[in-house]
C-alpha positions, -999 to +999 in steps of 0.1 A: +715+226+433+729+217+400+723+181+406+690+188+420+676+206+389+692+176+370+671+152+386+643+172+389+649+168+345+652+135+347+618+124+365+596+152+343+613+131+313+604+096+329+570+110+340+566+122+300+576+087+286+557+072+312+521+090+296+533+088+266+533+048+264+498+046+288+482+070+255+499+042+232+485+016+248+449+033+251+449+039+214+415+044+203+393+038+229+411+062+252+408+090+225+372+084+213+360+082+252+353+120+256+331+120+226+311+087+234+306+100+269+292+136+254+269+113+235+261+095+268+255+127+285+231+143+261+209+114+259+176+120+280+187+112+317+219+103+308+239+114+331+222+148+346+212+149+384+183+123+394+150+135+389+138+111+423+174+125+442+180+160+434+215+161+440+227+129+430+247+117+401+223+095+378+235+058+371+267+048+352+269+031+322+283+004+340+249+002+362+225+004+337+243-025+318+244-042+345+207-037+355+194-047+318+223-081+318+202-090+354+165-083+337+176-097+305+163-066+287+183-063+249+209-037+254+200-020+221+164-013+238+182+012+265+188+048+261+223+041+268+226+014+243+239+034+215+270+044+237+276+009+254+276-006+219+304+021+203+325+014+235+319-023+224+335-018+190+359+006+201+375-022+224+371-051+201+391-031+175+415-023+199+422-053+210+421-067+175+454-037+165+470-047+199+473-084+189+468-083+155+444-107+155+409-118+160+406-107+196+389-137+221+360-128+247+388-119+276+410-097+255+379-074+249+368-079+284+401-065+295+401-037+270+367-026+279+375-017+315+400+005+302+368+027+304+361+048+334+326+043+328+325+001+323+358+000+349+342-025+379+322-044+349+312-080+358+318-110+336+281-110+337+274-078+325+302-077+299+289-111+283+255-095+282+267-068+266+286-090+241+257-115+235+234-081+225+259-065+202+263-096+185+224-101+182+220-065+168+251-070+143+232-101+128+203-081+128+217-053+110+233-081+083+199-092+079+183-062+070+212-050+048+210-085+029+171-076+025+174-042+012+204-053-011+181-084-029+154-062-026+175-035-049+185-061-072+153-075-080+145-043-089+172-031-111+169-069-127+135-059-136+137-021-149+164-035-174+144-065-186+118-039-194+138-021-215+143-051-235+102-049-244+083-024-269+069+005-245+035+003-248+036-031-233+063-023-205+035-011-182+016-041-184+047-067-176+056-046-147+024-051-129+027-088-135+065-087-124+056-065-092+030-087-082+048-118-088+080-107-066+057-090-039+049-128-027+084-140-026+112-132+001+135-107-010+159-132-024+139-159-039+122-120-058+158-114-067+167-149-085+132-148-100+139-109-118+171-128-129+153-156-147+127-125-161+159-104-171+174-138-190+138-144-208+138-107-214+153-105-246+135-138-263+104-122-248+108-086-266+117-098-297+085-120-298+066-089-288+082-068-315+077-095-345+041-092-331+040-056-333+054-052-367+030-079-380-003-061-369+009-031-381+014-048-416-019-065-414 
């Protein structure tokens, strides 16, 4: 008995190392997985029973990418687009720690299935998946280079005007606004810097002015 209970110790501490090195391995995306698929599950439809089959289990993840990567639809136009992007990222990273490095295309591929939800995924599917994401990141870079000249112009141009008497800082920012409203957001940035450089020159002109009708 006593060599039975010792074996018995020995496989519940094998079975413990074994899980313990699968969770290593999973990192990340095994651990964020419950909370992406609650997101997945309270989006409308998501994954309640079928309105058309009362009964059955709506479609996967994996079959609603696959169904936009065959109808070419952009992934971030789906309701489950939000989700399929996240488990994007969380396997790129993932594969980035795990070979510390830039990940290439098959290293997230393999990460990805780690999923239940994308486990069965197509080369098809995941290159859809990655060709959106990608899309939607350069997207996002575009707006955020937008709102960032946009902000610039704009701070450019509320500290030239402090370089100018008040009662004439009104009138320049009319003329500013409407200049930069015609220019792209960073051809409006480069021109408040040229206004911001001219600034002082321009105030002190306006101030000599000043000082002279006041002394006429």
């Amino acid at each position: 008995m006593t060599e039975l209970h010792t074996a018995v110790g020995v496989i519940s501490v094998g079975m413990a190392a074994l899980a313990a090195l699968v969770a290593y391995h999973l990192g990340e995306a095994r651990s964020a997985l419950p909370r992406l698929m609650r997101e997945w599950l309270e989006l409308p439809g998501g994954g309640g029973p079928s309105q058309e089959e009362p009964g059955q289990s709506h479609w996967t993840l994996r079959k609603k990418l696959e169904q936009a990567a065959v109808r070419r639809k952009d992934v971030a136009d789906i309701e489950a687009g939000p989700v399929l992007f996240k488990l994007f990222d969380f396997a790129s990273h993932a594969a980035r720690r795990r070979h510390g490095r830039q990940p290439e295309r098959a290293e997230v591929f393999a990460e990805i299935q780690l999923y239940p939800a994308l486990n069965g995924l197509g080369a098809d599917g995941f290159d859809w998946l990655m060709k959106c994401r990608l899309r939607a990141l350069a997207r996002e870079a575009d707006e955020s280079r937008i709102a960032k000249n946009s902000r610039t112009a704009q701070r450019r141009m509320n500290l030239a005007l402090r370089f100018l008497p008040k009662g004439e800082r009104e009138r320049y920012r009319e003329e500013w606004e409407a200049e930069i409203q015609d220019l792209p957001p960073a051809a409006a940035a480069r021109f408040a810097c040229v206004v911001l450089v001219m600034a002082p020159k321009s105030g002190l002109i306006l101030w000599v002015r000043k000082l002279f009708g006041r002394l006429a």
